[in-house]
N, C-alpha and C positions, 0 to 999 in steps of 0.2 A: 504494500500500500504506500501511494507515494506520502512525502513528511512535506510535500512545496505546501505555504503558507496559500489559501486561494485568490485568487488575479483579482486584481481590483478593477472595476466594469469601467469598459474603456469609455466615455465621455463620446456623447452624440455633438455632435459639431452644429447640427441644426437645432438643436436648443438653445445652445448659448447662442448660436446667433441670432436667432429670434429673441432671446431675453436680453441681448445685449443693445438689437435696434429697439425695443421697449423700453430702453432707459433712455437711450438719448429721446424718443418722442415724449416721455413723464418731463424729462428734465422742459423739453418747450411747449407741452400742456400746461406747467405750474409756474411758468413767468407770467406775470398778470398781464390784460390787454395785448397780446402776443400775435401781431401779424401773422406770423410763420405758425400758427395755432390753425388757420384754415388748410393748412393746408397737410393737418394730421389725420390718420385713419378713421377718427372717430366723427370726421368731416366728411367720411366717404359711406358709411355701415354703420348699423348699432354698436355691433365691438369696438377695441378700440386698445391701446396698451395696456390695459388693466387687466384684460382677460387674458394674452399675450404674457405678461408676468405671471399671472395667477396660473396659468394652465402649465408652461413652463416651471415654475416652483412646485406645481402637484408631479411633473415628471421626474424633475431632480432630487426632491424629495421620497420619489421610490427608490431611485439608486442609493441615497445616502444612507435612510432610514431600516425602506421594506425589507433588501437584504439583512439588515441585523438582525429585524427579526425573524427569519425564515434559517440562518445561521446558529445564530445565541439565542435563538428563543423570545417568548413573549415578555420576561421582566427586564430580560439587557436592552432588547428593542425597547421597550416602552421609558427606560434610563436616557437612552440617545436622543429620544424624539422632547424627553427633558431637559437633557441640556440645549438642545438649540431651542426650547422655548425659552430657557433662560437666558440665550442672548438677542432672541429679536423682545422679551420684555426691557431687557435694559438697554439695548439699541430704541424703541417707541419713546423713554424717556430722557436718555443723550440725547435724541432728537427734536424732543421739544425744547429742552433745555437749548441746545442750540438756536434755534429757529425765533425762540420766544429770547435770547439775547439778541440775534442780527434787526429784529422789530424794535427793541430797547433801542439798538444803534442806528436805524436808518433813521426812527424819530428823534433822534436828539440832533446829529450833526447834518442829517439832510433839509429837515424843516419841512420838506413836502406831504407830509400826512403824522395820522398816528396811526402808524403799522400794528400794534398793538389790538384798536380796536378791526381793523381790518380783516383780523384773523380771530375776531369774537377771544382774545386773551386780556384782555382788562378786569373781567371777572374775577381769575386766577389771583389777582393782584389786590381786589377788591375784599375777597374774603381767601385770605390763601392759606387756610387751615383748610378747609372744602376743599381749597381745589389742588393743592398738597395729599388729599388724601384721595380724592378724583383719580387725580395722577398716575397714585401710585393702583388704584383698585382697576383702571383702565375704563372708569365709568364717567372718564371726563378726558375727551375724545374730541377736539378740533377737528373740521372735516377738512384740513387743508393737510392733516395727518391722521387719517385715518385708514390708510391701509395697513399696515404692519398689525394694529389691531388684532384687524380683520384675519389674516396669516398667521397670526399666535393662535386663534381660536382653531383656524384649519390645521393646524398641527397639531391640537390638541386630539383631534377628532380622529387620529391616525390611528394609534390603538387600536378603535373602535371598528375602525375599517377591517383591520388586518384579522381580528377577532371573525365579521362576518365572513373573512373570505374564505376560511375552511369548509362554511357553506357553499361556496363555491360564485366563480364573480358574478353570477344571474344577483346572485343573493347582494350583494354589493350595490348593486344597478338599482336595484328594487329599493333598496333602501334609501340611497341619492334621493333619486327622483320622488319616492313618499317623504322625505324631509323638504324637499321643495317643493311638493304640492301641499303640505301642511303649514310652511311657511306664508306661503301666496293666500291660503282660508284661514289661516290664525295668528295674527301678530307676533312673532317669535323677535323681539325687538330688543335690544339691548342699550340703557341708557347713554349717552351722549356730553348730556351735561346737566347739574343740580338745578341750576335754575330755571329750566323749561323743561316740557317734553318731548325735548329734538332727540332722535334716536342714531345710534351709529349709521354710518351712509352708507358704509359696505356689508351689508348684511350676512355673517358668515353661513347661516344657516340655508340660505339662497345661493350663495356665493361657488359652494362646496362642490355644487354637481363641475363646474369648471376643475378646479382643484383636485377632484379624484378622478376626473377623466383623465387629465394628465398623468397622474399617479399610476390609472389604470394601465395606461401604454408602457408609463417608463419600468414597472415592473414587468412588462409582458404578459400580464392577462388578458390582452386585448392588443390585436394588430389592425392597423389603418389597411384600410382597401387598395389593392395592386393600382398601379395607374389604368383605368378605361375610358375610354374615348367617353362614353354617353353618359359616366359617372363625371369626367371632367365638364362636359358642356352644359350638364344640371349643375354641377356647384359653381362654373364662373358665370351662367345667364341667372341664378340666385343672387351672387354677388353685383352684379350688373342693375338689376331691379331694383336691389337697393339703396343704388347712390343717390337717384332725386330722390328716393322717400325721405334719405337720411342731409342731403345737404340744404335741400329748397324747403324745408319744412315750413316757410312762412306762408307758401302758398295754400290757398286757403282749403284746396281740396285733400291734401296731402297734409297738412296742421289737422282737418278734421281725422282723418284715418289713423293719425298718430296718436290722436288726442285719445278715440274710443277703443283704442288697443293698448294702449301706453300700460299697465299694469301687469297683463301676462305677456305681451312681448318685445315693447320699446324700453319698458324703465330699468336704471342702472343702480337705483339703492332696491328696488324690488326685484334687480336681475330678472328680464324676462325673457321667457326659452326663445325671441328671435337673435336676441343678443348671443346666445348658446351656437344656435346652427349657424348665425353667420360666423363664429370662430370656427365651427367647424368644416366648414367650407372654404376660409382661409387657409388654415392649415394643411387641408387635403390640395389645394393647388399649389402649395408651397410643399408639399411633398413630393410632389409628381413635378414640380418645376425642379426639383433636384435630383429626382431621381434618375442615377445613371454619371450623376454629375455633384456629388460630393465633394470630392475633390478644390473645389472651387473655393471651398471655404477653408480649405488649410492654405490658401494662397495669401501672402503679404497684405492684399489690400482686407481683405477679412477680419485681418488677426487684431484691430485696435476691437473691433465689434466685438468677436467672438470674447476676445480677454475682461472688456467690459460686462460680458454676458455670465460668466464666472466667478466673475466677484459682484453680482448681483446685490446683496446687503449694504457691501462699505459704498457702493456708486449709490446705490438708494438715499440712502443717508444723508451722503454729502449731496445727492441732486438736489434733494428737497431746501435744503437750505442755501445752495449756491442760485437754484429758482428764483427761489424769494430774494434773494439777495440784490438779484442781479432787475430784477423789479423795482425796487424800491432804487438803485441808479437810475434806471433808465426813465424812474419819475422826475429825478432829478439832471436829466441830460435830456429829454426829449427822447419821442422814437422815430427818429430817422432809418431812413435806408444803412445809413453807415451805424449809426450807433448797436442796431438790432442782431446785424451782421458781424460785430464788434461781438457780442453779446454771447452770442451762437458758439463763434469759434472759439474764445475763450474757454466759455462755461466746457464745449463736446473734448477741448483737449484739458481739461481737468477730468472731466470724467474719465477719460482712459490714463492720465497719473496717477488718481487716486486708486483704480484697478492695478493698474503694475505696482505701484507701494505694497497692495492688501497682496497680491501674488507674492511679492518678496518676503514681507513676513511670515507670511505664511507658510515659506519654503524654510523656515528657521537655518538662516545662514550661519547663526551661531554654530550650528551642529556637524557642521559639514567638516571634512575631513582634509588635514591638513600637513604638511610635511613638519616632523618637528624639528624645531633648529638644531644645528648639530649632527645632526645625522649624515655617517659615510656615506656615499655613494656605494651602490653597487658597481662594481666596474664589469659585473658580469651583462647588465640590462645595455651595456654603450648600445649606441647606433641604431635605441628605437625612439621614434618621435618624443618630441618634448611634450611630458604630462601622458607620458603612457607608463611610467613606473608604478605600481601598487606600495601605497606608504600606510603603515599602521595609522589608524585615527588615533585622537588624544585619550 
């Protein structure tokens, strides 16, 4: 029986590249007043990055997580899926902390607003025993950060998955989908903020059927459909349909049609199932656009995306706040063609610094092994390349 330790599951390149263009479109959906906003997914379709992240995070999520437990069992799995709850809870609060000082700073030295109230954070400040313990209970939830939220609760619900699926994945499906039809008939709502009754925006419990479809693929209970001509001309004349529905909506015949569906299929805190098929119609032509041609994205011009796509959390993070950030300048510089475009490239190559920083540390270069000083030479290795010698680590 072999003793090899088992292979760690090689990394789908068309994930991170799709989670990696979802961050740069988050990062220019959350600059306020944002020219370059019309011209994001969620200007063309119901979906839009947010599903694109979430659907992506339920895939990656199977590779990090499902394997432990199908490995080490249900209590080591169900350890792991608590330690990453433990860092996207204290990541939700770095990041207000953060966000809620760059609104402290753009209102004091820009004088163009109070950012503060702009992001409904004046309250926090008004009784900040409430909202210190809001905070910390997650029951006081800005909707300018509330996804991560939303992704602590979906990982909570992981267990819970993995439990059903010795039933087998029907049993999985079955239960998605009855959590989201009982979402849609009984308010499953989770508070927001103390002093109203504004509920989370992202509703996990609606949210989830995206999150474990991905989930579902990326452990392989479930494989997407070969490429077919007549399956591809049904999901891109689907996607086609939908772009006046989803971009002209003022027009009046089309506001109405949006208007008396808007709950099971248009709305995005009520998640409705047209939002669902059009990601999944996305993804199926982005499959079939790739298929046979992979390749593509282990090529140079790829690799700032795909890297951004992999460090998913620490780009989250810093988007939200370099967003906002970079809002609150361009209140106070105007938005010009130049200044907008100024805006863009800066913020897209922070986003791929702050990914190769989170890559580097996370390669713990401390660890790595290293010639110790002093050390003879072999004079038996001469004559092989430099840096082909085997040197004991420290």
């Amino acid at each position: 029986m072999s003793t090899l330790p088992p292979k760690r599951p090689v990394r789908d390149l068309r994930i991170d590249f799709a989670r990696g263009l979802s961050m740069f479109i988050i990062f220019i959906a959350h600059i306020p007043s944002n020219a370059w906003g019309q011209y994001i997914p969620a200007k063309f379709g119901p979906s839009d990055a947010a599903e694109i992240f979430v659907f992506c995070s339920g895939f990656a999520s199977a590779l990090a997580f499902g394997r432990v437990f199908e490995r080490r069992g249900f209590f080591v799995g169900c350890l792991r899926v608590s330690h990453r709850c433990w860092q996207v809870y204290w990541a939700q609060i770095g990041m207000f902390m953060m966000v809620t000082a760059a609104c402290i700073l753009g209102t004091w030295y820009l004088g163009t607003a109070n950012y503060l109230d702009k992001l409904a954070l004046t309250p926090f400040f008004e009784d900040p025993m409430q909202g210190i313990i809001g905070l910390l209970t997650v029951t006081y939830v800005p909707n300018y950060l509330d996804i991560l939220p939303m992704y602590l609760v979906l990982l909570l619900m992981i267990p819970a998955v993995m439990f059903l699926r010795q039933f087998g994945v029907t049993t999985v499906f079955v239960a998605m989908f009855a959590l989201w039809s009982l979402g849609k008939a009984v308010p499953l709502d989770l508070p927001a903020e103390w002093w109203s009754d504004r509920d989370w925006f992202f509703n996990p419990f609606l949210w989830q059927i995206t999150f474990f479809t991905g989930f579902a693929f990326g452990a392989g209970w479930v494989k997407p459909p070969s490429p077919q001509r007549w399956l591809i001309i049904t999901a891109l004349a689907f996607v086609i349909i939908l772009i006046p529905l989803s971009r002209y909506y003022e027009v009046p015949w089309i506001w109405a049609i949006r208007d008396f569906t808007w709950d099971w299929a248009w709305g995005k805190s009520e998640y409705g199932l047209l939002r669902y098929l059009h990601l999944l119609a996305i993804a199926y032509l982005f499959i079939c656009l790739l298929h046979g041609r992979e390749a593509i994205l282990e090529q140079r011009w790829a690799a700032p995306i795909v890297l951004v796509g992999q460090q998913a959390l620490a780009v989250f993070m810093f988007s939200m706040v370099a967003a906002w950030s970079a809002g609150m300048l361009l209140d106070y510089t105007g938005r010009t063609a130049l200044t907008l475009t100024s805006a863009h490239v800066i913020g897209f190559s922070l986003l791929i610094a702050v990914a190769w920083i989170s890559q580097f540390y996370k390669s713990q270069p401390w660890k790595r092994k290293r010639e110790p000083t002093g050390m003879v030479p072999d004079t038996s290795l001469r004559g092989m390349p430099a840096g082909a010698q085997a040197v004991p680590g420290e």
